[in-house]
C-alpha distance (Angstrom), angle and dihedral (degrees) to the residues before:
residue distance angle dihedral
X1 . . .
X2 3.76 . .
X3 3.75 120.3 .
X4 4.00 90.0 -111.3
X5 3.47 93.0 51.0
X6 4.15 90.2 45.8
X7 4.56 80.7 50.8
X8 3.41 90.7 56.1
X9 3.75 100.3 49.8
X10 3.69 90.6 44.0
X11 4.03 88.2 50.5
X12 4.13 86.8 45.4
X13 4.02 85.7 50.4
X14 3.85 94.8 43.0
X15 3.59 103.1 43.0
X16 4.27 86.4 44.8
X17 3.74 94.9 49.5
X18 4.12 92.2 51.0
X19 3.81 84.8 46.5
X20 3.53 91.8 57.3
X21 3.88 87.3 42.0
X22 3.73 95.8 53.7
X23 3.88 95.7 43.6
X24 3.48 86.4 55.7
X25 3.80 106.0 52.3
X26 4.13 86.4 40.0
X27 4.41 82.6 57.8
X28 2.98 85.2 48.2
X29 4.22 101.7 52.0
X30 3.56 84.7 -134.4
X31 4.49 90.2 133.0
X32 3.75 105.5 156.8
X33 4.11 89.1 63.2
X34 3.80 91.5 38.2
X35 4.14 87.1 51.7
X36 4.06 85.0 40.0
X37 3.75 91.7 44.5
X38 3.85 90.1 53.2
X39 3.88 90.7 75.3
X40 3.53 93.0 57.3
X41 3.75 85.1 59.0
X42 3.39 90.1 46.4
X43 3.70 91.1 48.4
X44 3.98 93.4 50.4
X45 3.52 87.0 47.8
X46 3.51 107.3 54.9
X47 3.91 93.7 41.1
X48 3.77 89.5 51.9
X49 3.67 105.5 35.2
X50 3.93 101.3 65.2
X51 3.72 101.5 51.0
X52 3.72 86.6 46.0
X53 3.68 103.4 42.6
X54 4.73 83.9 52.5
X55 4.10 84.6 53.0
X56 3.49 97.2 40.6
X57 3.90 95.3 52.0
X58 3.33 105.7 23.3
X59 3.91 117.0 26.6
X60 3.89 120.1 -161.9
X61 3.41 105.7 -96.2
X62 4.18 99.9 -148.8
X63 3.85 86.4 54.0
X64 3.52 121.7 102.8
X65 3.45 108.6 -166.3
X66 3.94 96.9 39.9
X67 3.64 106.1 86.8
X68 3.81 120.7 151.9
X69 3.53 127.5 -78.1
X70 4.23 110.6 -96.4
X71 3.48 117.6 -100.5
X72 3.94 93.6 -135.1
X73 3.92 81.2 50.5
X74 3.89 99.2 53.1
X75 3.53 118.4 50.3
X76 3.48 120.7 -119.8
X77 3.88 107.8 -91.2
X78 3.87 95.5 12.0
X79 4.07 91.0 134.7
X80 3.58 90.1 52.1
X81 3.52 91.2 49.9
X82 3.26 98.5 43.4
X83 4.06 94.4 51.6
X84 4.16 87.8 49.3
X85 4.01 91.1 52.6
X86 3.89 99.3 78.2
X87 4.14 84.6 49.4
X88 3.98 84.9 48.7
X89 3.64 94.2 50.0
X90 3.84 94.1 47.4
X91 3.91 90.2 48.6
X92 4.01 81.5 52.4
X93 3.94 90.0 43.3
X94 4.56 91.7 53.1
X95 3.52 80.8 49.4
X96 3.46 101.0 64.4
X97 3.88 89.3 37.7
X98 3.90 87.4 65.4
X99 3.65 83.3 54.6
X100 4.31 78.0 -119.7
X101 3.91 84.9 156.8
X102 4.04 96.6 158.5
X103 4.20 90.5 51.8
X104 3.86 85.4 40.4
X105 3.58 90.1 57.6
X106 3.95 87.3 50.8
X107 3.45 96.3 42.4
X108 3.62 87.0 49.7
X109 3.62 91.0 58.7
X110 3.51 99.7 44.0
X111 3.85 88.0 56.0
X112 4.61 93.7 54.8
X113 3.62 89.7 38.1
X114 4.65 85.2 55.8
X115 3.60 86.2 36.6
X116 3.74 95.1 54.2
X117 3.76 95.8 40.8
X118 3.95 91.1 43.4
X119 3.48 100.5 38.3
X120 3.88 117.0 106.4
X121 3.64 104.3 -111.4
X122 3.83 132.7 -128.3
X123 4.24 113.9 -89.9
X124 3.61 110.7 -97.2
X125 3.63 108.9 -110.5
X126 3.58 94.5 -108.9
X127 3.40 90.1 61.4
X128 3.47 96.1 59.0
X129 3.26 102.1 75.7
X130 3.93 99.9 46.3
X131 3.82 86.4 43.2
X132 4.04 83.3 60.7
X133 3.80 86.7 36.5
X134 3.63 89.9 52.8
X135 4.12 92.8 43.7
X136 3.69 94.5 59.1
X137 3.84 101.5 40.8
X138 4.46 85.5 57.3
């Protein structure tokens, strides 16, 4: 698997596993972590984002095992969505500042249920195989 392809599924698994961490400290009404834990998304974000936004759109052309990303792999729009998350998660962030817990809660939601839709999705099992197929033939 190329080294985009391994970015994106560490971004899927990163961005999924503070998900999962926010949800959790909003269920539990436990705000000033969730608003602290947002700039560690923010941080993961912004260090990840730039060198994978360059690859994504523009591969080196000299480099042999860059190639760009599938489009039946990335979703349509992913780059846009992924450059509007770190404005969705700071939106999120004010909210808990206000101390605006119920729309936080909403907002909250609004952001998974994008991030689920958006998100590029795990390769079918199927695919697997002819994806390693594929990667040892080139």
């Amino acid at each position: 698997m190329d080294n985009l392809k391994q970015n994106i599924r560490k971004w899927n698994h990163d961005i999924l596993t503070h998900m999962i961490g926010i949800t959790y400290l909003m269920d539990m009404q436990r705000y000033p972590e969730a608003e602290r834990y947002c700039e560690k998304i923010l941080n993961s974000l912004s260090s990840f984002s730039e060198t994978f936004r360059t690859r994504a759109t523009s591969p080196d052309p000299d480099s042999v095992s860059e190639s760009p990303v599938p489009t039946d792999y990335l979703p349509e729009g992913f780059i846009e969505y992924q450059e509007k998350l770190p404005a969705e998660i700071t939106a999120f962030q004010t909210l808990l500042q206000q101390k605006k817990y119920p729309e936080a809660h909403y907002k909250l939601h609004l952001l998974t249920t994008e991030f689920d839709n958006r998100r590029p999705q795990p390769v079918p099992a199927d695919d697997i195989i002819k994806n390693i197929v594929d990667e040892v033939r080139n």
